[in-house]
N, C-alpha and C positions, 0 to 999 in steps of 0.2 A: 504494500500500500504506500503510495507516494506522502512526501509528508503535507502536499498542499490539502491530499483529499482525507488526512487524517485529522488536519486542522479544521478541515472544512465541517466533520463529522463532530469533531469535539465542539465547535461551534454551536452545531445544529441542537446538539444534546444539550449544551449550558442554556439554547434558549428555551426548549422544551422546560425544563426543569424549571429555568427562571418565572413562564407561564403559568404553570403546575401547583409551584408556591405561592404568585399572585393569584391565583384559585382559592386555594385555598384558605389565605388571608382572607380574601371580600368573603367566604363563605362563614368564619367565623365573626366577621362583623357583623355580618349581616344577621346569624343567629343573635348576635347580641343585641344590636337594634331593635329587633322583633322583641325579643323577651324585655325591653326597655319599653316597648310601645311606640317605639319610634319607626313608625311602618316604610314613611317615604325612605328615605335611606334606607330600610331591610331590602327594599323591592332592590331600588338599583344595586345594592350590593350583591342580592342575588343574582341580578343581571350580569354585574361583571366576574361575578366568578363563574357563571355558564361563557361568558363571552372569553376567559382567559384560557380556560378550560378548554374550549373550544377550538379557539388558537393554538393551544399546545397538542391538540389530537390533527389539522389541520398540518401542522408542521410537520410531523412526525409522514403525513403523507405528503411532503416535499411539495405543499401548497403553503403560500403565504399571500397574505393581504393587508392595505394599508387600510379600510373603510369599515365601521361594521355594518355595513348593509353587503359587504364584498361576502364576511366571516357569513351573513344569515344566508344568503344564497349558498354558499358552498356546505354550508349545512344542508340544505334542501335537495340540491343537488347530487352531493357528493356523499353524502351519510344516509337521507333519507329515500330518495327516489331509487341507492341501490340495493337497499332494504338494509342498510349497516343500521339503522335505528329503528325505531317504531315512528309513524307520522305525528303519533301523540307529543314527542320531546319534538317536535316543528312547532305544532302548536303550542307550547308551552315556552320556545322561544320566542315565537311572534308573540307572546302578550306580554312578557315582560320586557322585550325589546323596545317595545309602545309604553309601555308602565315607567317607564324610566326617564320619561320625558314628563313627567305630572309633575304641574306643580304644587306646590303645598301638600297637606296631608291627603294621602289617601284612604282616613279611614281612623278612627282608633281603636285599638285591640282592647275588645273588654273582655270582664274575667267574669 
């Protein structure tokens, strides 16, 4: 293996990983926000740890994107339409993908 394409590999991996962790960072915020009551942030937080998430599976298939409407289409396309997911996780990225543009609250969490 050449050393450029060893570099290139080790590259590829640090971003993966670097994605993976920003995953699952927003995914722990987010449980926290929720369990806070603080919904609007829980949503988007959920949203970017599917969107980091996402990126990092995306990568791994030697796709990359600079837009997240590039990330929701290659979900629909490239995960869903070839049956690598259920059409259910489409749907449930298109609504938080939209949820995440609300402003103010969305809502408060009663007990």
């Amino acid at each position: 293996m050449s050393d450029n394409k060893s570099n290139s590999e080790d590259y590829k991996s640090t971003l993966i990983d670097y994605w993976k962790d920003k995953s699952f960072e927003s995914l722990e915020a987010a449980r926290s926000d929720y369990a806070a009551g603080r919904l609007t942030p829980a949503v988007r937080n959920t949203y970017y740890a599917c969107f980091y998430a996402l990126t990092a599976v995306l990568l791994k298939m030697e796709k990359g994107f600079k837009k997240h409407t590039a990330v929701r289409a290659a979900l629909h396309s490239d995960l869903i339409k070839t049956g690598m997911l259920d059409a259910s996780w489409g749907r449930f990225y298109n609504t938080i993908f939209d949820s995440r543009h609300v402003k103010g609250d969305v809502g408060s969490k009663t007990t």
